[in-house]
C-alpha positions in Angstrom: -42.1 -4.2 -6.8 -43.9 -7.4 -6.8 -45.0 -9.9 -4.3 -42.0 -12.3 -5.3 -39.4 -9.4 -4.4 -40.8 -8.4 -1.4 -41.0 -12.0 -0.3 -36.9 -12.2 -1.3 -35.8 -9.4 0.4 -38.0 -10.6 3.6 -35.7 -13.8 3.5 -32.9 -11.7 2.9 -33.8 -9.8 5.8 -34.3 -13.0 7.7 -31.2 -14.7 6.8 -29.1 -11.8 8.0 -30.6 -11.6 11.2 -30.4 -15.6 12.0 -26.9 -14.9 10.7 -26.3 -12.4 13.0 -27.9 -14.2 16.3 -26.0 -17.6 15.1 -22.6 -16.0 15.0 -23.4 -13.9 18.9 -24.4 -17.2 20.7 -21.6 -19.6 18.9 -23.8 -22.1 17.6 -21.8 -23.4 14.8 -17.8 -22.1 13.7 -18.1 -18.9 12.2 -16.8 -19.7 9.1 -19.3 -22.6 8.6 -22.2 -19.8 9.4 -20.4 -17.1 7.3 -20.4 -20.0 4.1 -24.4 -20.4 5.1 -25.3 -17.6 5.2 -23.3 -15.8 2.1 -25.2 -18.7 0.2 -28.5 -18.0 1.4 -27.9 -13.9 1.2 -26.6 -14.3 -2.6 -29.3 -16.6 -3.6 -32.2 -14.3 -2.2 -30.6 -11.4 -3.9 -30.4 -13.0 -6.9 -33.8 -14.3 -6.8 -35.2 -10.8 -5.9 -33.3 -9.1 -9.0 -34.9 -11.7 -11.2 -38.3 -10.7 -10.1 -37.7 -7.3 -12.2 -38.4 -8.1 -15.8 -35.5 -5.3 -17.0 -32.3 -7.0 -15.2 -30.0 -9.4 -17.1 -28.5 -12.3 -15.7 -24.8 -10.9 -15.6 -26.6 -8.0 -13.1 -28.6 -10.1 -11.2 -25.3 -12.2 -10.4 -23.6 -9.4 -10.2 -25.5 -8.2 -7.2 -26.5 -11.1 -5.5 -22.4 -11.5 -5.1 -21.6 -8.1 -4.2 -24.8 -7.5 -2.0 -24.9 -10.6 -0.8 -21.2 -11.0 0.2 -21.4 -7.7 1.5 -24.0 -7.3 3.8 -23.3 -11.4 5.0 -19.6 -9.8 5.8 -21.1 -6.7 7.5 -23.4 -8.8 9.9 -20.5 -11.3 10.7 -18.1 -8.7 11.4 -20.5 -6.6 13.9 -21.6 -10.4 15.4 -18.0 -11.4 16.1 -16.6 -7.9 17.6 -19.8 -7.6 20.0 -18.8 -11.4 21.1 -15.5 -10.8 21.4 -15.8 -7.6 23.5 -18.5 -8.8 25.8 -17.6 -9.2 29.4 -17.8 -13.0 30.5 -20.2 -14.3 32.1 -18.5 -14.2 36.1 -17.5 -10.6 35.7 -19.9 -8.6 36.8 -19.7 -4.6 36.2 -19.8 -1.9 38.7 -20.3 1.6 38.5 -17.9 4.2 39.4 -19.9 6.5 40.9 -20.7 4.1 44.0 -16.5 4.1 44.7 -16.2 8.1 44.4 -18.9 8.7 46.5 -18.0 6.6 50.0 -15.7 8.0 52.3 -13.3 5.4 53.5 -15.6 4.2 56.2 -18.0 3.0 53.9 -20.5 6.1 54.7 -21.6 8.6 51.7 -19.8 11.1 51.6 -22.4 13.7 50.9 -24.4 13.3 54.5 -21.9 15.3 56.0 -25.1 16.6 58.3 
């Protein structure tokens, strides 16, 4: 692999984890980050299958869609269900071991001594 690829798939890499923290937080619409970063994703694909002398273009384009597109739709996906299913921000969560063990007067009820 040369220095080129490894610095594509490093933006790669990069791209889909900016993707991924953009679309948690809600810092643009997700669709405007999804277009962003399938660009991005595709083009640094593309530009990493270039850097290997034996690909031809139909390939390279080939995988920078499919790759691209895929792994931008993977890290959108996961981003948006973990935002959706989070708590908000006022709830706050209890165990339920602290309810089972308290008697009804508030005492544990394993100091029975």
């Amino acid at each position: 692999m040369q220095a080129a690829g490894v610095v594509f798939l490093t933006l790669f890499a990069l791209t889909l984890a900016a993707l991924y923290i953009a679309v948690r937080r809600a810092w643009a619409p997700t669709l405007t980050l999804l277009l962003i970063g399938g660009v991005l994703s595709m083009a640094f694909v593309m530009a990493f299958a270039f850097t290997n002398e034996n690909v031809y273009t139909a390939q390279a384009i080939l995988a920078g869609v499919v790759v691209g597109l895929g792994f931008t739709g993977a890290a959108v996906a996961i981003a948006r269900f973990f935002r959706v299913n989070e708590p908000p921000p006022r709830v706050r969560l209890v165990s339920s071991h602290t309810a089972q063990e308290k008697g009804p007067d508030g005492r544990n009820d394993h100091a029975h001594s």
